[in-house]
C-alpha positions in Angstrom: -13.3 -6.9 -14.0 -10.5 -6.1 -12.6 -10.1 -3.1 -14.6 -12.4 -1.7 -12.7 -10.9 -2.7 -9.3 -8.1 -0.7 -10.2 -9.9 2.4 -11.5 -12.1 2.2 -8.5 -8.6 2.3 -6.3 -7.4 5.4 -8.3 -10.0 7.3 -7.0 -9.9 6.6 -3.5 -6.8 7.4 -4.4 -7.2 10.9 -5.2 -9.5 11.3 -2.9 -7.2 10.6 -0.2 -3.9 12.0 -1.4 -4.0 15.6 -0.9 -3.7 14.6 2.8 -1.1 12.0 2.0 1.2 14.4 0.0 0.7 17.2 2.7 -0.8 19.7 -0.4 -4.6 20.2 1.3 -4.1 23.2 2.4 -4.0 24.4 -1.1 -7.8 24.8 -1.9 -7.9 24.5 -5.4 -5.8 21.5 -5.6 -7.6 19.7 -2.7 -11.2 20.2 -4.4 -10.0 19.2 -7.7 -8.5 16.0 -6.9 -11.6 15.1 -4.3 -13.8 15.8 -6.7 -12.0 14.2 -10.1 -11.7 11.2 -7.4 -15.7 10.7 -6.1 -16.3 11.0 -10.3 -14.1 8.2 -11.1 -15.3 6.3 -8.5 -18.9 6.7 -8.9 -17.8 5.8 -12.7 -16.0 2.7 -11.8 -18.9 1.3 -9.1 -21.4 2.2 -12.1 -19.7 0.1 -14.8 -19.2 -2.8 -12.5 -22.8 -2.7 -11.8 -23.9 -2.8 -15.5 -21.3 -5.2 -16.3 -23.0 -7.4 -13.4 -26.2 -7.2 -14.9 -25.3 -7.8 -18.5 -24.0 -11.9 -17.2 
């Protein structure tokens, strides 16, 4: 479970960084890594929930 703590923190993480690492005024760069993040946090929130319901 934790696992998926973690994976869920990575992509806050790159949703948040391009501010953090000053590089959002690149548009390209910005996009990808908000929307690479919002995947693999919909994909972490969606495992935890099936893994819930499986126990």
């Amino acid at each position: 479970m934790w696992q998926l703590w973690l994976t869920g923190l990575i992509g806050i993480w790159l949703i948040i960084s391009p501010w953090v690492y000053n590089f959002a005024g690149n548009t390209g760069a910005l996009w990808n890594s908000i929307i690479f993040g919002a995947i693999e946090l919909i994909l972490a929130i969606w495992a935890g929930v099936q893994l819930k319901n499986k126990t």
